[in-house]
C-alpha positions in Angstrom: 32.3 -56.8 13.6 32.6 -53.5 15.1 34.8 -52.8 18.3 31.8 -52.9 20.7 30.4 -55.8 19.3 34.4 -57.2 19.9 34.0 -56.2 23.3 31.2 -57.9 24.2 32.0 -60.7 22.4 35.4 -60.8 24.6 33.3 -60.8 28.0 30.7 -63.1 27.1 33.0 -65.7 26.4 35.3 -64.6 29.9 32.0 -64.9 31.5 30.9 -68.2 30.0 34.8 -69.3 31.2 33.8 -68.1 34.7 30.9 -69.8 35.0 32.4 -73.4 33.8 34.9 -72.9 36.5 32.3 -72.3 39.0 30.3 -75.2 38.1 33.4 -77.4 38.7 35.2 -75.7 41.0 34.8 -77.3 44.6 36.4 -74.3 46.8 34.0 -71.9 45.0 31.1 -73.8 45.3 31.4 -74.3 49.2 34.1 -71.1 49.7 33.3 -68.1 46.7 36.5 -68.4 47.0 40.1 -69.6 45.2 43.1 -67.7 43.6 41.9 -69.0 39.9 38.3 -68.2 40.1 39.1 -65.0 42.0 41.2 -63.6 38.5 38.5 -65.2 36.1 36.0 -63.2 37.5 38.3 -59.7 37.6 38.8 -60.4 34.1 35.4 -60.9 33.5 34.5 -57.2 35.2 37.1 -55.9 33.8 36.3 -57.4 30.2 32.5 -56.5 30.9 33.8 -53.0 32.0 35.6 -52.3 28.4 32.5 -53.4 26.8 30.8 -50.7 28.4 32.8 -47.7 27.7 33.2 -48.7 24.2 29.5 -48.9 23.9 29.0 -45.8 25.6 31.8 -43.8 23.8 30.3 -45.2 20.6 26.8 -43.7 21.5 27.8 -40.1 22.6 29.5 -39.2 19.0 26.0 -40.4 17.6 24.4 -37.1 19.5 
């Protein structure tokens, strides 16, 4: 497993995280809003955000 593959790996599962606490989460469902689901989903981005660059970074030595 390469370092982009690590990376996306590392968001998917943040997101799938994010998503169980949405589903369960009564001030999100009614709100979009509480202190836990606000930081699970700006790890998510953030997680989702590494994934990218890596995978970008990766493709521009290829050209």
């Amino acid at each position: 497993m390469n370092a982009t593959d690590q990376a996306a790996s590392r968001a998917d599962e943040l997101y799938a995280r994010y998503m169980g606490h949405l589903y369960g989460c009564a001030p999100c469902q009614r709100e979009n809003y509480c202190p836990v689901g606000n930081r699970m989903r700006a790890a998510w981005k953030c997680a989702q955000s590494a994934a990218m660059q890596t995978y970008r970074a990766r493709t521009e030595r290829r050209q």
